[in-house]
C-alpha positions, 0 to 999 in steps of 0.5 A: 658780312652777308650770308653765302646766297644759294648754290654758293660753294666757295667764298673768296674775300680778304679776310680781317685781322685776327683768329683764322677762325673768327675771320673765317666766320666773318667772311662766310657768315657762319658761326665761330663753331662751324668755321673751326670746322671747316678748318680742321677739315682743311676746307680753308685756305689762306693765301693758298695755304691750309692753316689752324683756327689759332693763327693769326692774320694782318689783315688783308689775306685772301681766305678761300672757303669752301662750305659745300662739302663734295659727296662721300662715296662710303655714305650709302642711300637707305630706303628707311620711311621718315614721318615729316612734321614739316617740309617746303622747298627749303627744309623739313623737320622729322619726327625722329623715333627712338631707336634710330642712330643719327649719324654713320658710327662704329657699329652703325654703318647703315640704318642711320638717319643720314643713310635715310636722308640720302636715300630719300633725297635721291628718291626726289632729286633733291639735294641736302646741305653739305656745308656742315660736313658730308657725313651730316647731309642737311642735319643742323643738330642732333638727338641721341639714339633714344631719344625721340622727337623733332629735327630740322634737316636743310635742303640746301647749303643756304637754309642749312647756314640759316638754321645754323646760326639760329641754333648758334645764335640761341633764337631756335626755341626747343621743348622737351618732355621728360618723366623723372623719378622725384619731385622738383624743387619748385614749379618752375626752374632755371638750371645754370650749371656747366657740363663736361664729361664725367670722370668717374664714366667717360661714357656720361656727361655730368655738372663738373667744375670746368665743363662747358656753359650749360642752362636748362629751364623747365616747368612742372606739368603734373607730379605724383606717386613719386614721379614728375612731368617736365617741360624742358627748355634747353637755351645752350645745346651741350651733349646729354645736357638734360640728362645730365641736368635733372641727374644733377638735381636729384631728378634721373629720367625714367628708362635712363639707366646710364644716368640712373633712372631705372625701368620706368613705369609701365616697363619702360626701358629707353629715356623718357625724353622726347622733343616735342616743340620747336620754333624758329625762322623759316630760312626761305622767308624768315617768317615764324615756324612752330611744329609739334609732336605728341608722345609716342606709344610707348612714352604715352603708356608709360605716362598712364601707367604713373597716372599723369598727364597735361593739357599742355601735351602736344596731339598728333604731329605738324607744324604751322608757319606764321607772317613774316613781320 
């Protein structure tokens, strides 16, 4: 099935035999994930009923989706500046600094980048996506707090179902840079190891037989006085993936004291990771769409301090759009 067109807030089509949530995913277009969302939040009907991801259908019942999200009162506008890589009529991508919490939590009601983007949208008389969740408003993927660098927020519910299938689908193509402690065991590398939560810390992520699909390539930028700089290429999006990863080969980032990196150089005390490039298809055109993000000040002088560096660094923060072909 097609994608749902613009403005579309609710589709209604006889679904396939099945897995409520494969046949929901079928009949809007979005991925397994996503469609298992929406059914927890009881945005799916099936013949006027609500019903779990894991039932089953004949075949034939009408399915009733609703994808747009109506707005949550509790969610207030923030007027918190946000720097832009990137912005059309459809999306943007920001250029996230470290410190600042994504989404509305226990202990960060307020000041979060969802806060941000209400408030900027109403500035502008734009909308966000909703259809990922009211709490979401636009966001497609996430980075934690101290983690900084480049993020795609949709305008609207179709670009937000493009961009979520293009992360679902694996085609959005994102590098990392992160300073480790340590020297990698070869220039380049694949690591193919599953990530789950850690049972001896249930605050940390860690390989662990059971856990989840889990595949991180990266190559060495420079290396020395007992340090290494890493280009990271995530191919799966689990939680803590990278930090996860590099602990697991004897690689902790520099300032991750939860997975054992310690102050890094230059008194650096949040993790050296930062998303430096992205690229993925434009939603309004499909055309090609790369943006990029040099290293903030402090990731920057940490770097100096250690005495590395590359010519593969991106400079200063933007984007380019290519043809559609």
């Amino acid at each position: 099935m097609s994608a749902p067109l613009a403005g579309d807030r609710v589709v209604e089509q006889p679904g396939p035999p099945g897995r409520v949530d494969l046949a929901v995913a079928s009949v809007a277009g979005i991925s397994r994930a996503h469609a298992q969302r929406l059914v927890g939040d009881g945005r799916v009907l099936v013949e006027g009923r609500r019903v779990r991801s894991s039932d089953r259908l004949r075949g034939g019942e009408l399915i009733r989706v609703e994808l747009s999200a109506p707005p949550d009162p509790t969610l207030q506008p923030e007027s918190i500046p946000l720097r832009l890589a990137y912005e059309d009529e459809a999306m943007l991508i920001l250029d996230k600094p470290a410190g600042l919490v994504v989404h509305p939590s226990a202990g960060h009601s307020s000041g979060t980048l969802v806060n941000a983007l209400l408030g900027r949208a109403r500035q502008s008389g734009e909308r966000l996506g909703s259809i990922a969740g009211v709490e979401r408003a636009g966001i497609v993927h996430r980075l934690d707090r101290d983690t900084s660098g480049l993020m795609v927020v949709a305008k609207t519910d179709a670009a937000q179902a493009s961009l979520m299938r293009q992360f679902a689908l694996r085609t959005v193509e994102k590098e990392y840079l992160a300073l480790v402690r340590g020297a990698a065991p070869a220039t380049q590398g694949r690591i193919e190891a599953p990530v789950g939560r850690d049972p001896r810390d249930r605050q940390r992520m860690a390989v662990v037989a059971g856990g989840r699909e889990a595949v991180t390539e990266y190559d060495v930028l420079d290396a020395g006085n007992g340090h290494s700089l890493l280009a990271l290429h995530p191919l799966t999006g689990r939680t803590h993936q990278i930090r996860a990863h590099l602990t697991y080969l004897g690689l902790p980032i520099v300032g991750d004291s939860r997975y054992g990196g310690g102050i890094g150089p230059g008194g650096l005390t949040r993790q050296f990771l930062h998303a430096a490039r992205l690229r993925l298809a434009r939603p309004v055109d499909g055309s090609p769409l790369e943006a990029w993000s040099a290293l903030p000040a402090d990731l920057a002088g940490s770097l100096a301090a250690v005495g590395l560096g590359s010519e593969r660094l991106p400079q200063g923060v933007g984007a380019r759009a290519g043809e559609s072909g």
